[in-house]
N, C-alpha and C positions, 0 to 999 in steps of 0.2 A: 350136848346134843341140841341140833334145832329143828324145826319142822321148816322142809323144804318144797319146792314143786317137784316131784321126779318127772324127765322128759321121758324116760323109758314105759314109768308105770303111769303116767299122766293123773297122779296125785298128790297130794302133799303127805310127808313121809317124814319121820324121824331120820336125820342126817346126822356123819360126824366129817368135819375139817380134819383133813389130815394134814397132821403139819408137815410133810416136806413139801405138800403143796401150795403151802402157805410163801407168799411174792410179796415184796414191795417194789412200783414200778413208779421211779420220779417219772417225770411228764410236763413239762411246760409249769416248770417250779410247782407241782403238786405232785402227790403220791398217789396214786393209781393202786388198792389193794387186791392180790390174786386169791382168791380159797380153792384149793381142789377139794370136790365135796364129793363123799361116799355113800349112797343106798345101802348100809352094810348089810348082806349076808347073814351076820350073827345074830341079827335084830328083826331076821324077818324079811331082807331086803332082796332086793334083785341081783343087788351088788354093781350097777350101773355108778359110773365118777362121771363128773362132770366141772366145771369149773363157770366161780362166781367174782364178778367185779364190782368192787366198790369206789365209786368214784366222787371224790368230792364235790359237793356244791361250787364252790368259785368254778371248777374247772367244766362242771357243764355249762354253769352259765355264758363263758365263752367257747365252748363248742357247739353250745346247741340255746341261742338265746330267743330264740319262739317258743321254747319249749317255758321257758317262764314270764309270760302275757302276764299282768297287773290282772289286765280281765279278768283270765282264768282263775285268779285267788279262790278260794271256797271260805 
């Protein structure tokens, strides 16, 4: 289990991955990760799914290369 943002209940929420919604999605020689993720029900939840992407560093930096400015560093 992880604690997620629910869209539905617009908090953060114990979640679980369910794996048939689990994806691997190549991409421009990288893998792109899919999670289908559940608010369960049994736990309390809404029971609201939704889905999370995980994307790799190289691959945002060339899709989205203002988004890492030197500046910006912290």
């Amino acid at each position: 289990m992880t604690i997620k943002y629910c869209p539905n209940c617009k908090i953060l929420v114990k979640t679980k991955v369910a794996l048939p919604g689990y994806k691997q999605i190549p991409y421009q020689n990288s893998v792109i990760k899919r999670r289908k993720v559940i608010h369960r029900v049994e736990d309390g939840g809404c029971g609201n799914t939704w889905s999370t992407y995980e994307v790799p560093e190289d691959l945002m930096r060339r899709l989205a290369p203002i988004l890492f400015n030197p500046e910006w560093e912290v």
